[in-house]
N, C-alpha and C positions, 0 to 999 in steps of 0.2 A: 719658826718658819717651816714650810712643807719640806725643806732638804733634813730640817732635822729629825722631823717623823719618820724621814725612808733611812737615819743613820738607826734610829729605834727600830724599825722595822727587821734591817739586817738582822741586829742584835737579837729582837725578837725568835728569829729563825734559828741564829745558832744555839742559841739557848735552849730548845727545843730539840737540835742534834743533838748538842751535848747531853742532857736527859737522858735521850734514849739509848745514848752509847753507855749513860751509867750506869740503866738498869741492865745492857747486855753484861756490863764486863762487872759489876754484882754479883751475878748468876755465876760466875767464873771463880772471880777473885775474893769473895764473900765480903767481908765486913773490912778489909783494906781500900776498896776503891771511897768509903764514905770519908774515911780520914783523909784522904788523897782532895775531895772535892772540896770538904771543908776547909785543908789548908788553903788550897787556892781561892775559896771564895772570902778567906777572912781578908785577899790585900786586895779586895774590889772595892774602889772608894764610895761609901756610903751602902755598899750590900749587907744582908745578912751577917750577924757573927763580925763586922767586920772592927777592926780597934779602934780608938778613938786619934784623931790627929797628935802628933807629938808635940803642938805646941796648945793642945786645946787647954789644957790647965793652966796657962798663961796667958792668954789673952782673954778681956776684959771682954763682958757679955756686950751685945750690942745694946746702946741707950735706950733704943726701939724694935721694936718689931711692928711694923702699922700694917695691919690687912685692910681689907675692903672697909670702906666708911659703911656704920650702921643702916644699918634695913637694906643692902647689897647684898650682903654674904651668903646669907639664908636664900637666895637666889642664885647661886653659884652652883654645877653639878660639883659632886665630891672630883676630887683630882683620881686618874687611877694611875695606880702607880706601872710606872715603865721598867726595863733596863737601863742602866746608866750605860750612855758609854764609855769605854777607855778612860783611863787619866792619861794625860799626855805627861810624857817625861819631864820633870823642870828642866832637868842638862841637857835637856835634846837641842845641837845646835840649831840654830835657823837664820836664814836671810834675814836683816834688820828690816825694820817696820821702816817704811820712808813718807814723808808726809810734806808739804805745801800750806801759807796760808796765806789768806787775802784780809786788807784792813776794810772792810767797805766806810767806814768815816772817814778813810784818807781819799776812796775815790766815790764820794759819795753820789757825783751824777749816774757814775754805771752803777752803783747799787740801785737808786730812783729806777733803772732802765730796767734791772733784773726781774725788782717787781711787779714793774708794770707789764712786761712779756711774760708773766707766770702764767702758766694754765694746768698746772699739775691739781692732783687733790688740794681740795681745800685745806687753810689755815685762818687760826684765828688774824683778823683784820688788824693793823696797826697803820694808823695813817703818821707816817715820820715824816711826812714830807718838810715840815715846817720844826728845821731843827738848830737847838742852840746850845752852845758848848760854853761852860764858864768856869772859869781860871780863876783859881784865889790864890794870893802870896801875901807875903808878909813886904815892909817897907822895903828890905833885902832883896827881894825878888827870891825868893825862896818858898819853893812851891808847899803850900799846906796842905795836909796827908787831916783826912778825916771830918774836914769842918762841917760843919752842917748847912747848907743850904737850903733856904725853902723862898715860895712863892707866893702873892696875894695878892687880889683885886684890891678896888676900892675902897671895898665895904668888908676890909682885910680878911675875907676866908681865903684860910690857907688851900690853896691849888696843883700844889707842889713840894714836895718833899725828896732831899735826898744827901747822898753824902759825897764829898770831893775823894775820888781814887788816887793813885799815881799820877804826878805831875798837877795835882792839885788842880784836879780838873771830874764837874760831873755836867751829864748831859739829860734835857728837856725838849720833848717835845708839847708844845701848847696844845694841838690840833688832836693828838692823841687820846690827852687829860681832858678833852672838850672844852676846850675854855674858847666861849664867844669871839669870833674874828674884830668883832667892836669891842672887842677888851685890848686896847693899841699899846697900853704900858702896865706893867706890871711891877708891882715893888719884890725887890729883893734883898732878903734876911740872909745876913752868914754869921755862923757863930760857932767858937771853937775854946771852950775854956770859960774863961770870964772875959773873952773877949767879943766884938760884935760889930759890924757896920752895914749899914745899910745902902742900897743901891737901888738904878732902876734899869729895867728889862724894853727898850723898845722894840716893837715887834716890825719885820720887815726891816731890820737894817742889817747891821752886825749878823752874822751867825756866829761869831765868836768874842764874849765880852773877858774881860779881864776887871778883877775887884782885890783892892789890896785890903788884909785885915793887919792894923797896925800891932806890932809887939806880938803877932801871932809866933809858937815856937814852932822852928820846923822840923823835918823828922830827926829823931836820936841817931846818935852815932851808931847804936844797935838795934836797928828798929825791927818790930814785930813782923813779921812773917807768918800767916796760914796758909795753907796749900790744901784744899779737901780736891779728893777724884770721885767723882758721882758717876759711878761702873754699870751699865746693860750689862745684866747676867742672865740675859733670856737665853735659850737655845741658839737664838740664830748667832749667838755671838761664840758658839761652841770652835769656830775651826779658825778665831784667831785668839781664842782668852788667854790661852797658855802665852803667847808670844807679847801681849798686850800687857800679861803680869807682869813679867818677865821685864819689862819697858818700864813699865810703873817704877817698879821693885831700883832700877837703874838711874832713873831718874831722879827717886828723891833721895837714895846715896849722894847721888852728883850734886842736889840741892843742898844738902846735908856739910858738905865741901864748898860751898862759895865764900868768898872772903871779901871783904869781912864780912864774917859770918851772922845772922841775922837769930833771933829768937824766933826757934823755926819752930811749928806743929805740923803734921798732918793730922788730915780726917778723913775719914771714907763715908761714904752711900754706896750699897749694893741695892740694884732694884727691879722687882722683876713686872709681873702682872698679875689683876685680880685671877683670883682660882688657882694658882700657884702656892709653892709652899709658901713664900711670903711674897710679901708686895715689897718692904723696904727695910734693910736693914741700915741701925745709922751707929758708926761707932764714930764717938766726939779726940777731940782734938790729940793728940799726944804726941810730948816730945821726944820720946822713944822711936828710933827710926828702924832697930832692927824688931819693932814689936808690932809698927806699921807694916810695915812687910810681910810680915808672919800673917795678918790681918788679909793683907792682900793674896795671897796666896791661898788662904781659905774657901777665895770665894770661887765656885763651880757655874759652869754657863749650863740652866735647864731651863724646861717652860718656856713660856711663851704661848707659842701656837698661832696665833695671828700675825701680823704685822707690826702694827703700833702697840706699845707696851706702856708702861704705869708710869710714865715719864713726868708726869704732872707731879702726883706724888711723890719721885725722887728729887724732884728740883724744889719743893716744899719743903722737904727736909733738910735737904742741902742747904737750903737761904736761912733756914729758920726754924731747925729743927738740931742744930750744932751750938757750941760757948764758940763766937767770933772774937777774937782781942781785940781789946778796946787798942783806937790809934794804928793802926794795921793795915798793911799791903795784905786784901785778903781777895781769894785767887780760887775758882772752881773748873775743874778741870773734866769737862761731861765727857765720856767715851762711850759713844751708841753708834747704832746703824738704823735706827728705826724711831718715827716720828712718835708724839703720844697720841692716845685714845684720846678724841676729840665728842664721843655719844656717850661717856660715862657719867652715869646721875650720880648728885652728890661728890664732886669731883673738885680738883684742886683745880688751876686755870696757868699755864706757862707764861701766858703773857703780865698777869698778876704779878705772878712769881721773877717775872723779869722786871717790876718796876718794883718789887721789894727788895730785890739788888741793889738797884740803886739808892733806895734808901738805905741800904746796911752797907754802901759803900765797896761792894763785892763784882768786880770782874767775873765771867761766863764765858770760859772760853772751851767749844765744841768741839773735840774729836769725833768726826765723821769714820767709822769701822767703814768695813768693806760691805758693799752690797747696799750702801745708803743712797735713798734713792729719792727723786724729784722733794714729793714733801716733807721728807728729813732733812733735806739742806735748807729747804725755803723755812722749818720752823730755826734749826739750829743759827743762820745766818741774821734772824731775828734775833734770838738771843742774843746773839754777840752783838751785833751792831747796837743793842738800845741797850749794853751795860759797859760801852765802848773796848770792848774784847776784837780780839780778830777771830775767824773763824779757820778752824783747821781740818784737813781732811789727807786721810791716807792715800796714797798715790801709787800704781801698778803699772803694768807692761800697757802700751799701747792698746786703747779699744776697750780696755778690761777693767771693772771696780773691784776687783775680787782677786784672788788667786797671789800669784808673785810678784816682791814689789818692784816698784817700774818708778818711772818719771812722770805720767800721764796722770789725768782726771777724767773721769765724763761728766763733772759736774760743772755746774754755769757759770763757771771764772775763765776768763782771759787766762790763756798760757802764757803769753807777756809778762803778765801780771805777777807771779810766785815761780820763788824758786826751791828746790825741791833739795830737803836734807833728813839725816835719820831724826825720825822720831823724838828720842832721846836729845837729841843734840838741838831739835827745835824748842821741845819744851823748855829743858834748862835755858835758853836763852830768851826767852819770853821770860821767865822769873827773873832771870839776871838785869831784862831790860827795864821791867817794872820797878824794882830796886833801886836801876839806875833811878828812872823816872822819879821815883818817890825823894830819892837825893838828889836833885834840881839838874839833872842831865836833861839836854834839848833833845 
């Protein structure tokens, strides 16, 4: 974004004092001032001369590196290289990140409302208006984690595909999938193992059916756990990355500590934009929590330049570009301030990418950074709502999206509505809650 061109710019300048103070005090000092500049510029992170990370020999290359889809690139000017700025201290203290979220499937007429009052930049279309939520258990009432559900007309083409989350429960929209308004029933397939039942979907009644699958098992006493953070490392995200590590880094400690304890992995997505150094970096699943961290702390906020960033792309690799466990509370956790590039040819598509969620049985839940603005919330809000996620957003001083944290939002939720805790202490309880959910808690 243009505030991080004028942090380049500063740096540009002193850069340029500094220079000319070396070649004065050169002329003085002789051949002392170069060793003087060299030590200082070998701890500039990623300058000249500078060393390698102390954990780079230990962490595992990323899976991927994806730049620009073929016949793009070649259309790309070269990037030119900048000054970096500053690394920010890791021990440097700071105010906790404080954050809010709203469920729009629990108040689902104000969400219909939100929509319809939109007038911000454009997003891709999703008509949800016409929506249906369905619950599978076992004879028990023991909600089933994973089963497979899908959908068919008459003339049985499947129309529908997807997999039950937490609380044994996934969600359809007909109108979305275009399925004809005189298609009035729909048959419904679930299947989980060698086991299987079928049902039927009347349209205009229920918006919430329940189907029991008999002798289905329900989740293990240690059930599977993934957690990936698909991280904005564009520039704009330079003046809260440090503190949002920082948070991460804390969180999946505290994840890493719930009892009873789950068969936990993380995974990351870093992602930036085309003409950048990369577009996405994807390191897959690991049970090592102090090696995810090491992982997460590697990653630098640059690039950018515009607004909307390669967002399509990261949430492509995030759904589908990671090893998901089989049977799994599996759980994405986006932290951006900035909606995707919506004119990119040859391009991934988020809304796609949100109904391949739901086929892979994957929760999408948004951290809105600071400075997220009308059509960052109206895409992110989308994603959550149509992978039954809630949507989350950092919260500041009155009036303000940015700066120090507060109570407040200027984004389109009811203050009613959410209530407002550190960051850290919301996500842990969202995993905690899912958990519950996936173990038959109401």
């Amino acid at each position: 974004m243009n505030r991080t061109r004028s942090y380049l710019s500063l740096a540009l300048v002193g850069g340029v004092v500094l220079a000319l103070f070396g070649i004065a005090a050169l002329s003085i000092m002789g051949g002392k001032v170069s060793t003087v500049f060299t030590a200082i510029n070998s701890g500039l992170d990623g300058g000249p001369g500078s060393a390698p990370a102390p954990y780079a020999a230990e962490a595992p290359q990323p899976l991927s590196e994806v730049g620009a889809p073929a016949g793009v690139a070649a259309m790309q000017p070269t990037p030119v290289a900048a000054p970096q700025p500053p690394v920010i201290d890791q021990q440097q203290p700071a105010t906790p990140l404080k954050a809010g979220q709203v469920d729009d499937n629990a108040d689902f007429a104000a969400y219909l409302a939100y929509l319809s009052s939109y007038h911000g930049p454009p997003a891709r279309p999703v008509d949800v208006s016409e929506r249906y939520i369905l619950s599978v258990t076992n004879q028990h009432q023991q909600p089933i984690l994973d089963a497979r559900v899908r959908l068919f007309d008459a003339q049985q083409q499947q129309l529908f595909d997807g997999r039950t989350v937490a609380g044994g429960k996934t969600i359809v929209f007909p109108r979305a999938f275009g399925i004809a308004q005189q298609l009035g029933t729909l048959r419904v397939l679930i299947e989980k193992g060698n086991r299987s039942v079928q049902g039927t979907l009347t349209r205009g009644q229920d918006s919430s059916l329940s189907f029991v699958l008999p002798d289905a098992e329900p989740l293990p006493a240690t059930p599977h756990l993934d957690v990936l953070f698909l991280l904005d490392a564009t520039g704009s995200m330079g003046d809260e990355i440090s503190q949002i590590q920082k948070t991460l880094a804390s969180i999946a400690e505290r994840i890493d500590q719930i009892e009873p304890r789950p068969e936990l992995r993380f995974g990351l997505v870093a992602y930036r934009d085309r003409g950048d150094d990369y577009v996405t970096r994807v390191y897959d699943f690991t049970p090592d929590v102090a090696m995810f961290q090491e992982l997460l702390a590697s990653v630098r906020a640059d690039g950018g330049g515009d607004t909307p960033e390669s967002l399509n792309e990261g949430l492509h690799q995030a759904v589908q570009g990671v090893n998901w466990s089989e049977d799994a509370v599996r759980l994405v956790f986006l932290v951006a301030d900035a909606p995707p590039h919506l004119d990119y040819p040859q391009d991934y598509d988020y809304v796609r990418e949100a109904r391949q969620a739901v086929a892979e049985g994957v929760k999408i839940y948004p951290i809105a950074a600071s400075n997220s603005e009308d059509q960052a919330e109206y895409v992110f809000r989308q994603l959550a709502q149509q992978t039954l996620a809630h949507f989350i957003f950092l919260t500041y001083e009155a009036g303000q999206n940015a700066g120090t944290p507060g109570d407040t939002t200027t984004h389109n939720v009811d203050p009613a509505a959410f209530t407002v805790e550190r960051l850290d202490d919301l996500v842990v309880q969202v995993v905690e809650r899912e958990l519950a959910l996936a173990r038959g808690a109401s």
